[in-house]
C-alpha positions, 0 to 999 in steps of 0.5 A, a space after each residue: 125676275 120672280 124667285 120662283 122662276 130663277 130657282 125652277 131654272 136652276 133646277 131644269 138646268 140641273 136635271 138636264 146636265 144630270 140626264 146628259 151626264 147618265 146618257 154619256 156613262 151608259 152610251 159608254 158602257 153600251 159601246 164597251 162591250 167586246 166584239 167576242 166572248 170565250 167561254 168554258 162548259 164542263 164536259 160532257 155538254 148536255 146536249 151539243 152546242 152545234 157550230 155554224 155548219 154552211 150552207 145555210 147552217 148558221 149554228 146555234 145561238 148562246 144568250 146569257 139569261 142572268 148575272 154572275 152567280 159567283 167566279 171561278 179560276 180557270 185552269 188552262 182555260 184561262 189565266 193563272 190567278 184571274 177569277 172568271 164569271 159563273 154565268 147561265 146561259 141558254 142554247 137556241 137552235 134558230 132553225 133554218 129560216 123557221 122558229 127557233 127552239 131553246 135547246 137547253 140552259 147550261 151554266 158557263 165561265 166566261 173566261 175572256 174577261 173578267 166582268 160578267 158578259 150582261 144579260 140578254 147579250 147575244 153570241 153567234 157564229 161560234 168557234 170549233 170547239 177546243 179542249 182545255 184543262 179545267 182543274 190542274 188536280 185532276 187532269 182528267 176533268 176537262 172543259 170544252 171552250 167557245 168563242 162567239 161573236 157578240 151579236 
């Protein structure tokens, strides 16, 4: 066999295991994903981000917009010493069978994980909200925290 096509087989072969390998890492990460996200925002919210209210009433959607802009700890909205992801999210009301509408961008800490919840994901039907304690030196300073399911 000619030089050239041995060494032009080698590198096919080589980009095909790469390309397989890159698949089974991203598959991984894409499947990885957790079914729910918790999330804290200060309070008063800037607008009310609504739960699902049946019938026919699914409530309003979060999509987070961007990466983590930092971490913060948590209070009792999360565990002692886990620093959580800083993250901008925006709040659409999908109407009721007409377009949706953004309502407003808020900034959240996701504090069910400590990875940052990736771009462009998606949570719905969220939970009734509940009262936590963001900064233990000021107890006053409460947050209003959600649970959503990714969709």
């Amino acid at each position: 066999m000619d030089v050239r096509i041995v060494r032009a087989l080698l590198v096919a072969t080589a980009v095909a295991a790469l390309f397989a390998a890159y698949k089974s890492v991203r598959h991984d990460q894409v499947h990885a994903q957790p079914a729910t996200v918790d999330f804290v925002v200060s309070f008063p919210v800037p607008a009310p981000i609504a739960t699902p209210n049946p019938p026919g009433d699914e409530g309003d959607l979060i999509i987070f917009t961007g990466r983590s802009s930092g971490t913060s700890a948590a209070g009792k909205c999360g565990e002692p010493g886990v620093e959580y992801p800083v993250q901008p999210v925006v709040v659409i009301d999908p109407g009721t069978g007409q377009s949706g509408r953004a309502l407003h961008h808020v900034v959240v800490v996701v504090v069910s994980q400590a990875e940052p919840v990736p771009p462009g994901t998606k949570l719905r039907n969220l939970s009734t909200p509940t009262e936590c304690f963001f900064d233990l030196a000021h107890p006053e300073t409460f947050y209003t925290r959600f649970r959503g399911e990714v969709q």
